[in-house]
TORKOL-4160 file (C-alpha; in steps of 0.2 Angstrom, whole numbers, padded with zeros to 4 digits, m for minus):
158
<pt num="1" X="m0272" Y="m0181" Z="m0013"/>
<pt num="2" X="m0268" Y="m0185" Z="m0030"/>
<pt num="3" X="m0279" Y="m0193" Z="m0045"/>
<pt num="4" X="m0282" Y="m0210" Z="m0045"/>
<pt num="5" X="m0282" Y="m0222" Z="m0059"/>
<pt num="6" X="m0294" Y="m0238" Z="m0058"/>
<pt num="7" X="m0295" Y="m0252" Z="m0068"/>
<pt num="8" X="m0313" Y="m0260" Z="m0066"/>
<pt num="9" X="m0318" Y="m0279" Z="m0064"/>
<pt num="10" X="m0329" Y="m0286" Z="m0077"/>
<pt num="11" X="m0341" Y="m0298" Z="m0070"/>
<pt num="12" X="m0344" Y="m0309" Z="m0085"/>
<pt num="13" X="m0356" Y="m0323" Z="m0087"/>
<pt num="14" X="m0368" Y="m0329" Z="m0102"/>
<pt num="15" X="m0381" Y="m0315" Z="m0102"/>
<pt num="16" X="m0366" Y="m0302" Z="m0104"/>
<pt num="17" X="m0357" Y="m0291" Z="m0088"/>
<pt num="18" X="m0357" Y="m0283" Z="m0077"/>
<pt num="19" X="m0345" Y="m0267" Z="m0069"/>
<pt num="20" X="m0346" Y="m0257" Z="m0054"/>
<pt num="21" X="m0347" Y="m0238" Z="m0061"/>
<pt num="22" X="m0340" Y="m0234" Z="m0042"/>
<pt num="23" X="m0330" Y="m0247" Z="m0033"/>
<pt num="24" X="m0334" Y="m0250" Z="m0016"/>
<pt num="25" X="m0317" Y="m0246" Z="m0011"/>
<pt num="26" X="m0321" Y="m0229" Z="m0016"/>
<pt num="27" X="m0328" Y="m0218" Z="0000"/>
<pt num="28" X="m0337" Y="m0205" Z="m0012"/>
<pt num="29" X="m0355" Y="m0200" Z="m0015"/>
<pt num="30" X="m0361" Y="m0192" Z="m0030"/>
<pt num="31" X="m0373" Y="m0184" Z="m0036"/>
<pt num="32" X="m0373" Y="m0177" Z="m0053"/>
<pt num="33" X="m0369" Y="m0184" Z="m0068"/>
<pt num="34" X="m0364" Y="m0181" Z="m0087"/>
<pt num="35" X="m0362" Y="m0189" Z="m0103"/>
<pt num="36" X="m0350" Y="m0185" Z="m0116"/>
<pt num="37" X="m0347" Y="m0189" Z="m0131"/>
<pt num="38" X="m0333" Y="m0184" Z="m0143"/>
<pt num="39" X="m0322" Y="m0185" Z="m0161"/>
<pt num="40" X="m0306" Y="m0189" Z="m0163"/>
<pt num="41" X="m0292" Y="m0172" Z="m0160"/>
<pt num="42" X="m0307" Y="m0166" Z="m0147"/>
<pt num="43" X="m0298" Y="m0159" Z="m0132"/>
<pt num="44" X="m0309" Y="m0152" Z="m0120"/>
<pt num="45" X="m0303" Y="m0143" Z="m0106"/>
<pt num="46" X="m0294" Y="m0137" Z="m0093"/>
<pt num="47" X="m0311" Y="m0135" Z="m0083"/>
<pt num="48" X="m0312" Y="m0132" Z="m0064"/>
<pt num="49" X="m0323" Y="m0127" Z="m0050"/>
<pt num="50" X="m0317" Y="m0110" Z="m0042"/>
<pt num="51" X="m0324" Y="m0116" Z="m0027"/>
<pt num="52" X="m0311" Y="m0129" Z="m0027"/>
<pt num="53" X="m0324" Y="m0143" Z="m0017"/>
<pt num="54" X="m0329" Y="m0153" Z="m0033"/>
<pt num="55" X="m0325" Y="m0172" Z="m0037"/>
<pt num="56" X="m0326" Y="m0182" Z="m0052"/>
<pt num="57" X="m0327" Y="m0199" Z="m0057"/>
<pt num="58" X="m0324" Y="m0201" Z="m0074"/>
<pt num="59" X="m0328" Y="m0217" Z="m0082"/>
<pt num="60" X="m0323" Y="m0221" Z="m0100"/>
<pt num="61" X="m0337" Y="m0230" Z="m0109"/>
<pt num="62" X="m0330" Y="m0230" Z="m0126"/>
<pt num="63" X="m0313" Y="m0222" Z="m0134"/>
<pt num="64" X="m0296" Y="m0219" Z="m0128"/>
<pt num="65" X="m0293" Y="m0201" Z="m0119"/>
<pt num="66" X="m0275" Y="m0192" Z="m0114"/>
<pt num="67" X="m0282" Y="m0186" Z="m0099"/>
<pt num="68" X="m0271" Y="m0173" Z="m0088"/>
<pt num="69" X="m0276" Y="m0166" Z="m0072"/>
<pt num="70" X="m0268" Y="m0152" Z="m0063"/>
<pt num="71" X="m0267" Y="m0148" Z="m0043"/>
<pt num="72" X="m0273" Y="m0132" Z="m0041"/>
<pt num="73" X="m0270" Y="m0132" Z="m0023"/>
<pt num="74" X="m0260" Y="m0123" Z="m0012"/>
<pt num="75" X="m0245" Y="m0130" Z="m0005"/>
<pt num="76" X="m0232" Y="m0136" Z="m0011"/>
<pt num="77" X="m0238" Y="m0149" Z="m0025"/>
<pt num="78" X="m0248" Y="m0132" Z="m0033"/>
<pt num="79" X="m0245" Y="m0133" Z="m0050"/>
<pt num="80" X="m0240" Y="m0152" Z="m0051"/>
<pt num="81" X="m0248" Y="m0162" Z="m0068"/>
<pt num="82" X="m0254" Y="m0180" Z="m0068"/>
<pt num="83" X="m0255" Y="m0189" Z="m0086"/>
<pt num="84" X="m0265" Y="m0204" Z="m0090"/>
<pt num="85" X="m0269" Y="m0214" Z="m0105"/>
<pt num="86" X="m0286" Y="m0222" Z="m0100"/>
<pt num="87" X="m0296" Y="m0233" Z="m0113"/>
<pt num="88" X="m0314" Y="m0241" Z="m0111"/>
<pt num="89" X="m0316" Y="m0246" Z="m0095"/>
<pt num="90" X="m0306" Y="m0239" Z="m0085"/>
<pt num="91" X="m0310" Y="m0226" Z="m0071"/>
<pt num="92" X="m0302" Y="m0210" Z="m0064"/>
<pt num="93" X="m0306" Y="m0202" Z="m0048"/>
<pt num="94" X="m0299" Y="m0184" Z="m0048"/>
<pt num="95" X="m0299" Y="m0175" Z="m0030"/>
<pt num="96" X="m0306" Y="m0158" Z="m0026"/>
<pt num="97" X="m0297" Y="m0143" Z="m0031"/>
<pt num="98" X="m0288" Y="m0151" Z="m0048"/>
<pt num="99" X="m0292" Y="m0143" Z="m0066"/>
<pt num="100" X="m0295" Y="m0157" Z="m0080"/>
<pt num="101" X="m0296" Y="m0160" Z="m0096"/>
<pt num="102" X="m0293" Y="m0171" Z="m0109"/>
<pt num="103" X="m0290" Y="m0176" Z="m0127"/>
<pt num="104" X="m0297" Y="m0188" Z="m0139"/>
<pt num="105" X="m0287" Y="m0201" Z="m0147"/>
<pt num="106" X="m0301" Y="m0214" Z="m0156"/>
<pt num="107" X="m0314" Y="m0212" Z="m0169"/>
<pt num="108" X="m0328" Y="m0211" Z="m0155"/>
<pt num="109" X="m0325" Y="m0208" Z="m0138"/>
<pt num="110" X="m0337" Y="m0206" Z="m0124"/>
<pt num="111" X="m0337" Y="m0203" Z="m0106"/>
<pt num="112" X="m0347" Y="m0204" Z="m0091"/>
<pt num="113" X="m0345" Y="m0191" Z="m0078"/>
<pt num="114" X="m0348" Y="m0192" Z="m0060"/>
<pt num="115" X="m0347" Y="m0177" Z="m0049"/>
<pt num="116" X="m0352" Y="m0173" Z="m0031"/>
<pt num="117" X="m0357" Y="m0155" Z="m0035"/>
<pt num="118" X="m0370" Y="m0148" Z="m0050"/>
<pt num="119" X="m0364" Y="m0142" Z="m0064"/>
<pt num="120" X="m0364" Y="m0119" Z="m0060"/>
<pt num="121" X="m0362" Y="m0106" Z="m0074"/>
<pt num="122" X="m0357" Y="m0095" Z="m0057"/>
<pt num="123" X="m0341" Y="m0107" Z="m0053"/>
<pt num="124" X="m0338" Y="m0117" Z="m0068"/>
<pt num="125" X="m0320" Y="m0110" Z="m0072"/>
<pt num="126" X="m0306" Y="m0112" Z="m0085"/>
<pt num="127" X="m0292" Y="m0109" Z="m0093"/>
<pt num="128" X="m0284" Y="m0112" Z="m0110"/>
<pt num="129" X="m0276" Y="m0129" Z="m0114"/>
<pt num="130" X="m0259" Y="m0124" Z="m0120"/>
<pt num="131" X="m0257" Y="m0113" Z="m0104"/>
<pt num="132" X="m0238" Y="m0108" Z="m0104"/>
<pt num="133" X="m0236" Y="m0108" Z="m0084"/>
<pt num="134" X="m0242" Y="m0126" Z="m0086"/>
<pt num="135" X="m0235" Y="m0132" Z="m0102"/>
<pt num="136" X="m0245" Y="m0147" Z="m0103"/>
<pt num="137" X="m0239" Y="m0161" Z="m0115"/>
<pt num="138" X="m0253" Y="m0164" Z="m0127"/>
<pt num="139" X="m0245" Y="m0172" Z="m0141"/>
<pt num="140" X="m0256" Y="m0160" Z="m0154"/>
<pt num="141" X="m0254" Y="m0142" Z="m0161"/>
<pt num="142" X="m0270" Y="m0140" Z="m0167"/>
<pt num="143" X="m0284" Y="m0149" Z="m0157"/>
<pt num="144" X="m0304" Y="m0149" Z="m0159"/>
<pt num="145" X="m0310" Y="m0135" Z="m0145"/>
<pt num="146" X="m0327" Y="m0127" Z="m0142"/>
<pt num="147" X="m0331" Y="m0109" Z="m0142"/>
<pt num="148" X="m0329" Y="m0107" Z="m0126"/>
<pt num="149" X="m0312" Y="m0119" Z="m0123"/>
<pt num="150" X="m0307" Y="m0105" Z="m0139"/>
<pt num="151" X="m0306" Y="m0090" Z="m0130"/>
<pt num="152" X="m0301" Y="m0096" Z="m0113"/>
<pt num="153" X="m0286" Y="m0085" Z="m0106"/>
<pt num="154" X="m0272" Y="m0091" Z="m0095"/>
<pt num="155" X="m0273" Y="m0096" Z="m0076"/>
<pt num="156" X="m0271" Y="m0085" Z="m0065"/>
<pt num="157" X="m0269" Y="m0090" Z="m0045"/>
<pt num="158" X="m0282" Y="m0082" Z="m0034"/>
């Protein structure tokens, strides 16, 4: 599997809209959700589950995002990076075992995450965002990170 970009039907009528959060095409469940909501220059990530069996559903309620995902899976895709440019609106649903993050490109940017698994202190894994072995392509030097995105180390394959 491999991230999946959606672009989501607004239902419009005089009393405003309407948009499925999780189009039925979508065979997922979830559980779990999060709100976030960030400046421009925030990147945050790359976050992963080491139990490699979390999902996400990321909605953007507000903001444009340079979002990259990366497969984490064995096989022979391991390694592989997915970029995407998403803006208000639009949906990405990210398969099990792929570390994400993302950067903020407008003034206010906020995003609605669905996941099928809590959120776990004990699995909650990641590592830092200008990873060599990845060499992810932000477009930034200096980006806004949290403590914790501050002092995480590079991957390493279990």
């Amino acid at each position: 599997m491999k991230p999946i970009k959606l672009i989501t039907k607004l239902f419009k009528d005089s009393r405003g809209f309407l948009i499925e959060v999780v189009p039925k095409k979508i065979k997922k469940s979830f559980n779990y959700s999060i709100i976030t909501q960030s400046k421009k220059n925030v990147l945050r990530g790359m976050h992963f589950n080491k139990k490699m069996n979390e999902e996400k559903l990321v909605f953007i309620l507000e903001g444009k995002i340079f979002d990259v995902t990366i497969n984490l899976n064995r096989g022979k895709n391991y390694g592989k990076i997915f970029y995407f440019n998403l803006k208000k609106n639009d949906i990405l649903i990210i398969p099990k075992g792929f570390a994400h993050g993302y950067l903020c490109l407008d003034k206010n940017n906020t995003i609605l995450y669905l996941l099928n698994k809590k959120y776990s202190d004990k699995y909650n894994s990641g590592f830092c965002w200008n990873d060599k072995k990845f060499d992810i392509k932000w477009g930034i030097k200096n980006p806004i990170l949290s403590n914790k995105d501050k002092f995480l180390k590079e991957y390493k394959k279990n």
